[in-house]
Legacy VTK file of the C-alpha trace (Angstrom):
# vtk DataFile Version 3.0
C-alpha trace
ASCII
DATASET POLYDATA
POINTS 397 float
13.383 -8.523 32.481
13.081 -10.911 29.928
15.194 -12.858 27.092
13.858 -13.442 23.723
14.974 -14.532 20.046
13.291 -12.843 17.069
14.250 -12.131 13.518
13.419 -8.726 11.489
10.293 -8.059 9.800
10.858 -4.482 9.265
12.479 -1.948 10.861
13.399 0.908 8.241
16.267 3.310 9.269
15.381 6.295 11.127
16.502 9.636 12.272
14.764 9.721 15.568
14.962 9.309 18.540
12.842 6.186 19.146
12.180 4.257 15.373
9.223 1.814 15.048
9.362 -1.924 14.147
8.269 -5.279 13.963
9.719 -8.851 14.553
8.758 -12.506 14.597
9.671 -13.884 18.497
11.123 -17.717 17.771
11.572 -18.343 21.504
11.113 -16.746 24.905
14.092 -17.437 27.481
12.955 -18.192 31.606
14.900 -17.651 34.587
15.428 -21.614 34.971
16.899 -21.793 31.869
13.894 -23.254 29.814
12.407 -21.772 27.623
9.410 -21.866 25.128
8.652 -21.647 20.940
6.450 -18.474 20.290
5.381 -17.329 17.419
3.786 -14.058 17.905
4.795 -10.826 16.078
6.258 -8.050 18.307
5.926 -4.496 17.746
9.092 -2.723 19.022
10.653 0.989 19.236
14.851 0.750 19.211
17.016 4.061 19.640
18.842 5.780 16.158
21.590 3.768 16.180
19.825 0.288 16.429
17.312 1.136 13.269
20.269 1.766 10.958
22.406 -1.373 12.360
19.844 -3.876 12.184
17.948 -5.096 8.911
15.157 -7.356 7.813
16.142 -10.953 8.324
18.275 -10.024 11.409
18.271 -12.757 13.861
18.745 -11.337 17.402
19.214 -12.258 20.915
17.183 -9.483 23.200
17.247 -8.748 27.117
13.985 -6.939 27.448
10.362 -6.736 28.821
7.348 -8.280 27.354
4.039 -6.464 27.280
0.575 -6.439 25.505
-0.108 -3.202 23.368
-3.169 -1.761 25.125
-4.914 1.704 24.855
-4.214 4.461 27.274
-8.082 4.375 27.649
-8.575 8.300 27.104
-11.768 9.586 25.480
-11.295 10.047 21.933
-7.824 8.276 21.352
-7.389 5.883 18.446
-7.668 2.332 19.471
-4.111 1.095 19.076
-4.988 -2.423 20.047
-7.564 -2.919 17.379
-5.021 -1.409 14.703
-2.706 -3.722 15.799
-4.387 -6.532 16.580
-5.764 -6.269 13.059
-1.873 -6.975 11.736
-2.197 -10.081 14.342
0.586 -7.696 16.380
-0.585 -7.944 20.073
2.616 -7.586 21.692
5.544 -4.413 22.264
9.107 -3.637 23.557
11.382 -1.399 24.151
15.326 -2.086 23.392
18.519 -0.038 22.703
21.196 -0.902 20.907
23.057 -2.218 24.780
19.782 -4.669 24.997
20.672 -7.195 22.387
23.370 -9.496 20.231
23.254 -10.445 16.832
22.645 -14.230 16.405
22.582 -13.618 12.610
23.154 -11.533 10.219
20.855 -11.439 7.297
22.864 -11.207 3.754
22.423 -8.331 1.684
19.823 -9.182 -0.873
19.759 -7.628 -4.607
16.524 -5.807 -3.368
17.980 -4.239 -0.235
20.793 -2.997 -2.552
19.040 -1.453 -5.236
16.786 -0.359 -2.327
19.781 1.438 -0.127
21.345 2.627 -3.685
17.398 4.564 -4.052
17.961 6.138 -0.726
21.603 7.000 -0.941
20.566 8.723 -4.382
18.004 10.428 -2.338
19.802 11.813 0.292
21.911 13.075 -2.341
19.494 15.457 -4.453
16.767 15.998 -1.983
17.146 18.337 0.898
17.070 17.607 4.468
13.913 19.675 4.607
11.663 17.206 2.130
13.690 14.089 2.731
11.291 12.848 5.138
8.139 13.367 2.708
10.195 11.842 -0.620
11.159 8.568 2.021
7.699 8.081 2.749
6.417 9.120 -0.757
7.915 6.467 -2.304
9.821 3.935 0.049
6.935 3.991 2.400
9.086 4.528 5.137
7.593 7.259 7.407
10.410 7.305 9.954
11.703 10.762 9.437
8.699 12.606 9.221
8.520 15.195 11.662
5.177 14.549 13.988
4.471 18.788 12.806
3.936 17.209 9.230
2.045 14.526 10.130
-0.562 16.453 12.265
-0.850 18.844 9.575
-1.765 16.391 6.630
-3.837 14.164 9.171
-5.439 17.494 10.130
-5.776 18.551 5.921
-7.104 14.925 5.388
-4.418 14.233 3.604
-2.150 11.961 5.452
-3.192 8.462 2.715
-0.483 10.945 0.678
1.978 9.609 3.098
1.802 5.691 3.217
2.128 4.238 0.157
-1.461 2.512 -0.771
-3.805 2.741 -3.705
-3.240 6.288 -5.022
0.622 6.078 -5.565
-0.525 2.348 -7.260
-2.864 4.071 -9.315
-0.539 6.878 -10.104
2.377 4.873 -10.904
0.283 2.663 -13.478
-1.755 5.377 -15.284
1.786 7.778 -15.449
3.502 4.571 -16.795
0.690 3.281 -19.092
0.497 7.006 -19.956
3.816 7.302 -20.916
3.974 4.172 -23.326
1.020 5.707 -24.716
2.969 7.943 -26.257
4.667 5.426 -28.517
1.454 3.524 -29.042
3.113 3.053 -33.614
5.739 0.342 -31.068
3.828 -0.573 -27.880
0.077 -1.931 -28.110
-2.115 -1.354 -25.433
-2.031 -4.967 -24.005
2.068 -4.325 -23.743
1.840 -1.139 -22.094
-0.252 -2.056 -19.282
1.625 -5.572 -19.229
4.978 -3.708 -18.705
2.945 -1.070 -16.142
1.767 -4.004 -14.178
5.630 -5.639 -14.347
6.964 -2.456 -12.551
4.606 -2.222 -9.544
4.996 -5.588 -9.031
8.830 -5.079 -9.200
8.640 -2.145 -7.118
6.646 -3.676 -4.137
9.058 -6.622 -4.156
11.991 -3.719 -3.494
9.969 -2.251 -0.882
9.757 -5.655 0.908
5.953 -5.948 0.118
4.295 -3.902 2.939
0.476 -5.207 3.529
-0.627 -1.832 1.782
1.245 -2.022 -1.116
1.034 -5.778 -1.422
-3.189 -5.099 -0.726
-2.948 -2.248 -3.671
-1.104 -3.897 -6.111
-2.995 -7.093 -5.997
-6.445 -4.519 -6.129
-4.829 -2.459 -9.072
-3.917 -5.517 -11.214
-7.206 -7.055 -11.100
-9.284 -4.363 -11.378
-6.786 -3.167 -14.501
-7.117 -6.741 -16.063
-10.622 -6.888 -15.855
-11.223 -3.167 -17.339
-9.031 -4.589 -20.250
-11.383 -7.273 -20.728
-14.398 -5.897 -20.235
-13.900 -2.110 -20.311
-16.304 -0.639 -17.886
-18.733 -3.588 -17.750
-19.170 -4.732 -14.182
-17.116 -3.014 -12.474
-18.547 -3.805 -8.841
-18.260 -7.719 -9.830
-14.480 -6.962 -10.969
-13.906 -5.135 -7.127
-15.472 -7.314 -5.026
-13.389 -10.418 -7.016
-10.215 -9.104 -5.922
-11.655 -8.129 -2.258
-12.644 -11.736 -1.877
-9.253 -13.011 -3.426
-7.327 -10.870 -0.965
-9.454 -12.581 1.894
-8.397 -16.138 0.852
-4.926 -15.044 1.135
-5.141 -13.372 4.093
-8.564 -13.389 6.136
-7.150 -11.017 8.342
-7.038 -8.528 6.467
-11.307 -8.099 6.854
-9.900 -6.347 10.454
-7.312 -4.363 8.649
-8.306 -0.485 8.451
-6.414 -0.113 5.330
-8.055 -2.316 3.568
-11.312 -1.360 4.688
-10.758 2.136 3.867
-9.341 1.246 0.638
-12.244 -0.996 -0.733
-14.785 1.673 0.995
-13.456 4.327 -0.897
-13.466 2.356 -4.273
-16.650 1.337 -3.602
-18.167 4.673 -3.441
-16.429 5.705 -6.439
-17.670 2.541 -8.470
-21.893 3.220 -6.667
-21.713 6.875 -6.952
-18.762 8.709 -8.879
-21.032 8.793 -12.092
-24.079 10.185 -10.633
-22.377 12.794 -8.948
-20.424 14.000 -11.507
-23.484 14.319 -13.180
-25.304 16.786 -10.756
-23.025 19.962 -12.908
-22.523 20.104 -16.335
-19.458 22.729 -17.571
-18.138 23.338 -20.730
-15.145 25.117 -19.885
-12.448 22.202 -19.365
-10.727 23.544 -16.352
-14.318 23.557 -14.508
-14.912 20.114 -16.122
-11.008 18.864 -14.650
-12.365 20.775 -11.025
-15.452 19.457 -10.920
-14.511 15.845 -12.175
-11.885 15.680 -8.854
-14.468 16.744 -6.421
-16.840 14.514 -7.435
-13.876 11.395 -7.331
-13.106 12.837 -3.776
-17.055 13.093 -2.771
-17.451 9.412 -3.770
-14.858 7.907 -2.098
-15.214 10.225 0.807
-18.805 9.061 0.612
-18.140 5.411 2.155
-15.162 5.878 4.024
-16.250 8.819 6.970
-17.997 6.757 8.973
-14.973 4.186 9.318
-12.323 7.171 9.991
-14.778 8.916 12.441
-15.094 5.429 14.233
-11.305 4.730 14.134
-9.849 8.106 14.528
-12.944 10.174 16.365
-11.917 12.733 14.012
-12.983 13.741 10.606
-11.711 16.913 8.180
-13.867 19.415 7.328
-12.181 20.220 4.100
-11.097 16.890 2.922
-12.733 17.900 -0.569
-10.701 21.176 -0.563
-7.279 19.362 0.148
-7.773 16.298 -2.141
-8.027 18.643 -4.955
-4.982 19.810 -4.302
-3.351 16.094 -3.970
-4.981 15.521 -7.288
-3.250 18.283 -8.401
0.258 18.142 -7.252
0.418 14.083 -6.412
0.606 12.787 -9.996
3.623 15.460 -11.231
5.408 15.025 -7.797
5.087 11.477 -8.530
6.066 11.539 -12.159
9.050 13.670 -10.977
10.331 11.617 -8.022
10.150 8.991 -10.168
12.465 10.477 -13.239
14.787 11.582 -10.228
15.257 8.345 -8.957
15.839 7.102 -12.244
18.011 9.609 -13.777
20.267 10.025 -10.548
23.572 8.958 -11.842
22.907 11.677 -13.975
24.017 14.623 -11.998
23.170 17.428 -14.154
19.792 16.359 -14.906
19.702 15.032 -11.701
19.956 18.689 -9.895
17.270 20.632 -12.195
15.069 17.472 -11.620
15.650 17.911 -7.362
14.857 21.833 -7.704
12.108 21.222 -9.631
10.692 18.768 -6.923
11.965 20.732 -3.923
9.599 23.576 -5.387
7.046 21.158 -5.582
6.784 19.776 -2.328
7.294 23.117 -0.464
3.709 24.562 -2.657
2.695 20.940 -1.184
3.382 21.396 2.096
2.344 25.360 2.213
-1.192 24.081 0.803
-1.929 21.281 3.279
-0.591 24.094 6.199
-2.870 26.434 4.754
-6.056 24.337 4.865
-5.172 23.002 8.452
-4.962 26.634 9.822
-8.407 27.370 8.061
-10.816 28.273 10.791
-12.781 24.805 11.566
-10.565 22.121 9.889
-10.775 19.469 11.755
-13.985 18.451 13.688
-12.612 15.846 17.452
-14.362 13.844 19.721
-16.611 11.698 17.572
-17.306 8.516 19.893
-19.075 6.613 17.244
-20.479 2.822 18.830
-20.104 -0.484 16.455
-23.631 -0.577 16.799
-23.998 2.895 15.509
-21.860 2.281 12.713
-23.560 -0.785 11.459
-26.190 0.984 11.040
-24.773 4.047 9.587
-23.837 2.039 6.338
-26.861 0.814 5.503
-28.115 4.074 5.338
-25.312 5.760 2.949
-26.390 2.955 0.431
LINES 1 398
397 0 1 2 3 4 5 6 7 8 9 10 11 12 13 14 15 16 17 18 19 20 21 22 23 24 25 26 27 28 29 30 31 32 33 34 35 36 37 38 39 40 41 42 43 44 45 46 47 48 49 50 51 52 53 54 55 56 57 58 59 60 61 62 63 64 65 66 67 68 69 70 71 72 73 74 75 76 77 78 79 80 81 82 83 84 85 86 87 88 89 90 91 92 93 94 95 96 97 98 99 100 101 102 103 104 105 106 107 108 109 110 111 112 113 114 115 116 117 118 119 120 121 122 123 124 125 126 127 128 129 130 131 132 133 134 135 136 137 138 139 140 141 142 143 144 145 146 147 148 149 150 151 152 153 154 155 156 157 158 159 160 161 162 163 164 165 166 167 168 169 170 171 172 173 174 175 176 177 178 179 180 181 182 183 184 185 186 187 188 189 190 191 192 193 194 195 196 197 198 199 200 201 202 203 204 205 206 207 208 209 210 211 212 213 214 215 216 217 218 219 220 221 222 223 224 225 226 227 228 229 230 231 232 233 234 235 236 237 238 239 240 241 242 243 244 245 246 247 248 249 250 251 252 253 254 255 256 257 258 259 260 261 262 263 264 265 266 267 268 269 270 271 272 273 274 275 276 277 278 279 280 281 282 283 284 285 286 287 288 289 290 291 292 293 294 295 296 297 298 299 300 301 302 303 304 305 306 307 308 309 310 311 312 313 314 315 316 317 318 319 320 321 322 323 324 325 326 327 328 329 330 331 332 333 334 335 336 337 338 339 340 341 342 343 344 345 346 347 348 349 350 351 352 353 354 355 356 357 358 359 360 361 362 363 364 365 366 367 368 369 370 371 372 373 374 375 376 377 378 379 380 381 382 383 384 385 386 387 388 389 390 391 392 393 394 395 396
């Protein structure tokens, strides 16, 4: 058994059993009373009532064991170490709330208020039922999703729905920009996507800035700027400015599956979106709306199997099938969420607004069930070498 000293990085409050986090380890405590400055990042799992005592910024005193995160080495399973190795996280624990003392005691920031004042307004409107979903949806924190849920949307290919990254960016800015639209006789254009790019900046900061979200946001603003300035000119020059930018912040982030996925999938949309769209021409507008999404999903789906089959040694059959759907119910869940959250000191407003999303997310969650349970979903036990995928790549371009 070992003593250690770490603060907080994140640990959001949970309903389960076991909740998920990560910490900074100051200093590791011997048996002869020495001890050692470490710097590492620890991942950790803490019982129920640990998650919703502690906070970010928490400085705490643990009696606990030590160990590198390895894989189980199964066929088939999804390489833990590389995921977190990629989030320079090479280390776990295990501690209950009878395995540690409070050294100190972070102050309640303005954030972490108007953050636990979101949630409290949450738990107020929203059922226990789609709790879970709206906390992940849009506070990133997945803690209270049942593991049923999650298979079923990792089975749908839907599960990016579920961790806040570039398509709850995207959506936020184009409902927002959207919406000033509307009053384009007050608000130029310029303003509107000023004031768009304002909120999801303010909005990350709430959320504490997760690598996602900080990774989208950064993505989304550049790539928003530059289609101001040059409309759709150069496109691939204006994505592959604000990959390299993100690597001189962070060169870790090259390892990070996120952000691989994320600039794979935006790739293939900027190469191939157009020509595909292309290969069906419709004149009725609800076959132009269905056709458009297929072809966005097709394109970013284009670049981005490979990676998931090599991570995950899995890959969904129907991933065009269930994306229309997200395309179809992500942006009015998220439009609605968002007036909810906003309008939830008013109650009256507040309620039609909660049944209105309650409805929402149960057609959701009856759609992703429905293409999991479709005979063939999801295809297992892809064992794809490096080597393999290298060359795989080349040969989608």
């Amino acid at each position: 058994m070992q003593q250690f000293q770490c603060e907080i990085i994140e640990l959001p409050s949970g309903d389960k059993k076991w909740n998920k986090g990560v910490a900074q380890i100051q200093q590791i405590f011997i048996k002869n009373e020495k001890s050692f400055t470490s710097k590492q990042k620890l991942l950790f799992y803490t019982d129920k009532e640990t998650s919703n005592q502690l906070g970010k910024g928490d400085i705490i005193l643990v009696k606990s064991q030590i160990q590198k995160i390895n894989n189980k080495g199964n066929p088939g399973e999804f390489n833990a170490s590389y995921y977190w190795g990629s989030k320079d996280t090479y280390y776990l624990s295990f501690f209950t709330h009878s395995d540690f003392s409070v050294i100190l005691d972070s102050k309640v920031r303005i954030k972490d208020a108007i953050k636990g004042s979101i949630l409290k307004n949450l738990k107020k409107h929203v059922s226990n039922k789609h709790l879970g979903i709206v906390k992940a949806l849009f506070l990133g924190d997945k803690s209270s999703l049942e593991q049923e849920t999650r298979y079923s949307f990792s089975a749908a290919g839907a599960m990016h729905l579920l961790a806040i990254s570039g398509l709850h960016i995207g959506l936020f800015i184009w409902i927002i920009y959207g919406f000033l639209r509307l009053f384009s006789k007050f608000i130029r254009r310029n303003a509107a996507l000023l004031i768009a790019l304002i909120f999801i900046w303010t909005y990350a900061y709430i959320i504490d800035f997760p690598p996602s979200v900080l990774r989208s946001v950064l993505m989304f603003s550049i790539l928003s700027l530059g289609y101001y300035v040059r409309g759709l000119k150069n496109q691939l020059n204006i994505l592959l400015f604000s990959a390299t930018i993100l690597l001189l912040i962070n060169p870790m982030y090259i390892l990070d599956i996120g952000y691989q996925l994320s600039y794979l999938a935006m790739l293939g949309i900027t190469l191939c979106y157009r020509a595909i769209s292309q290969w069906f021409c419709f004149t009725n507008r609800i076959l132009i709306f269905f056709w458009s999404a297929s072809a966005l999903c097709l394109s970013a789906q284009l670049f981005t199997f490979p990676v998931c089959i090599y991570y995950f040694h899995q890959f969904p059959n129907y991933f065009v099938l269930s994306n229309l759907g997200i395309v179809i119910f992500a942006g009015i869940i998220v439009g609605i969420g968002g007036a909810l959250i906003i309008l939830s000191q008013l109650t009256f407003l507040a309620e039609k607004i909660s049944f209105l999303l309650s409805i929402l997310l149960a057609l959701l969650i009856a759609f992703i069930e429905w293409v999991e349970h479709l005979p063939g979903s999801l295809s297992k036990g892809f064992n794809l070498e490096k080597m393999e995928l290298v060359l795989l790549m080349p040969l989608l371009l």
